[in-house]
C-alpha positions as CSV (number, residue, x, y, z in Angstrom):
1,X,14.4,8.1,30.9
2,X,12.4,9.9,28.0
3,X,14.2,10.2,24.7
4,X,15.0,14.1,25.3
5,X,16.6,13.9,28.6
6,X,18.8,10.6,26.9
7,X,20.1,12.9,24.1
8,X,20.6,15.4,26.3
9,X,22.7,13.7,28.8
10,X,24.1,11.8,25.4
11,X,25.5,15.1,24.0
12,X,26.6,16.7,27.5
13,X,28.9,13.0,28.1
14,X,30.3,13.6,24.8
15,X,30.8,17.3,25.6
16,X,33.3,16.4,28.9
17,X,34.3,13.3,27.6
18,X,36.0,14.5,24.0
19,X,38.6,16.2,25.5
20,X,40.1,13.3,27.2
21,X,39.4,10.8,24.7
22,X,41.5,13.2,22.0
23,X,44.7,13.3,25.0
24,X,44.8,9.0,24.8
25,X,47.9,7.9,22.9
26,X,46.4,7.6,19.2
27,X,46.8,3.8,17.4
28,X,48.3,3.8,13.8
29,X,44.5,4.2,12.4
30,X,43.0,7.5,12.4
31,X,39.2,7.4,13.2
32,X,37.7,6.7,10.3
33,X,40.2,4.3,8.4
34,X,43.0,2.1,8.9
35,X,46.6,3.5,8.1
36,X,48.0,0.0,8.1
37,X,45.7,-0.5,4.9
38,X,48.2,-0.9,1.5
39,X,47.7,1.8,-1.1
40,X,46.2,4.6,1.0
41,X,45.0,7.2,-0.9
42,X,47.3,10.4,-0.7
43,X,44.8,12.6,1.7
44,X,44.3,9.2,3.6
45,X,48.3,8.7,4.0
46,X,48.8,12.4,5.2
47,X,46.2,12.1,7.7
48,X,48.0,9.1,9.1
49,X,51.5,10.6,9.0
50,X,50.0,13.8,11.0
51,X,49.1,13.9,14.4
52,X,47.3,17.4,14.0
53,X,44.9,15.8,10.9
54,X,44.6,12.5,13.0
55,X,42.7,14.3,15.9
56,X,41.2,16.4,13.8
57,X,39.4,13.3,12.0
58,X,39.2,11.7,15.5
59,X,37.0,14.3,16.9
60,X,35.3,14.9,13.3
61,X,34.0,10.9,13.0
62,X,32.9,11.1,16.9
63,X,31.0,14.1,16.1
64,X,29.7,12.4,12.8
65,X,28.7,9.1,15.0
66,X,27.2,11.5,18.0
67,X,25.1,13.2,15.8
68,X,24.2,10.2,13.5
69,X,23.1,8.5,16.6
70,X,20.1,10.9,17.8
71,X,19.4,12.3,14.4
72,X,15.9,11.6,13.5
73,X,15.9,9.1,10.4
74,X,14.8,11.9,7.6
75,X,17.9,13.9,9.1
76,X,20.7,11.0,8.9
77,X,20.2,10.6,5.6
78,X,21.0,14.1,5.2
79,X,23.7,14.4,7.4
80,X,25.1,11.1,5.7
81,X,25.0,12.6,1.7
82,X,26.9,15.6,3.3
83,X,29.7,13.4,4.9
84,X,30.0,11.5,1.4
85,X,30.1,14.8,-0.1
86,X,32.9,15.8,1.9
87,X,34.7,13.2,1.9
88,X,35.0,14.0,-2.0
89,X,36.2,17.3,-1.3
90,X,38.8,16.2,1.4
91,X,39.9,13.6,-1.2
92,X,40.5,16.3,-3.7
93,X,43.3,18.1,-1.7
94,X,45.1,15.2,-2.2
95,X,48.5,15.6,0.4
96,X,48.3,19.4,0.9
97,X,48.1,19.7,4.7
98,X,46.5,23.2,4.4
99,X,43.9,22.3,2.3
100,X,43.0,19.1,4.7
101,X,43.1,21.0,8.3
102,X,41.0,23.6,6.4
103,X,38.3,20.9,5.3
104,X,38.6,19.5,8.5
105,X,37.4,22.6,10.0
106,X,34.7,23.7,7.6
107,X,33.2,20.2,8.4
108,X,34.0,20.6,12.2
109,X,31.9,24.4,12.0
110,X,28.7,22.0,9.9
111,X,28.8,19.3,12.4
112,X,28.9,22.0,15.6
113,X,25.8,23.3,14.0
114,X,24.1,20.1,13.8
115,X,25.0,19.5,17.6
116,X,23.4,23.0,18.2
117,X,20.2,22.1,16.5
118,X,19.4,19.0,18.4
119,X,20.4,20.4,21.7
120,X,17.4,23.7,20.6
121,X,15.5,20.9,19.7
122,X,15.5,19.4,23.0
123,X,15.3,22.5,24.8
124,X,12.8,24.3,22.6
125,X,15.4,27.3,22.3
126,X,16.1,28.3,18.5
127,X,19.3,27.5,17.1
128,X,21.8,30.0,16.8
129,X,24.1,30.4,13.9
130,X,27.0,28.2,15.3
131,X,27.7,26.5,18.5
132,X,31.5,26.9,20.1
């Protein structure tokens, strides 16, 4: 199978699949840290004590894994300093739940994009501005 058709098929799995993996029963870790760790940091500790923010940073690390996975190697750095740089800014609004569903969804909206431009990659259609 050539490398197109494997990130193709890649992103349309993860495209049917995502739903149901968000509908399992969710462990006490969110998806990109543990909330059994001691001395969680305050945006960590609400994330873990919502289920809203837990799925949200479920299906935001999946897409961050998805998209680090058939990134090209000039592009993962990339999309990896803009995930650090986020993280900073999710950090920052501490325990406010507002402020934390509304980074998760600014990064969500970047990360969509990203999805968009490998799939117009692939297909040799130009990206749009955002992907739904």
């Amino acid at each position: 199978m050539s490398r197109t058709r494997l990130i193709a098929s890649t992103l349309a799995a993860f495209a049917f699949a995502s739903p149901m993996v968000i509908a399992l029963p969710q462990p006490l870790q969110a998806a990109s840290f543990d909330c059994r760790t001691p001395d969680l940091a305050p945006d960590e500790a609400a994330i873990c004590q919502n289920i809203d923010l837990n799925d949200m940073d479920v299906r935001m690390v999946t897409t961050f894994e998805l998209l680090r996975e058939v990134l090209p190697m000039g592009s993962r750095g990339a999309l990896e300093t803009s995930q650090i740089e986020w993280l900073e800014k999710r950090r920052a609004c501490e325990a406010n739940l507002d402020c934390l569903a509304a980074a998760y969804a600014s990064r969500m909206a970047e990360l969509r994009n990203g999805v968009g431009e490998v799939l117009s990659l692939i297909e040799g259609v130009p990206p749009t501005e955002q992907v739904n």
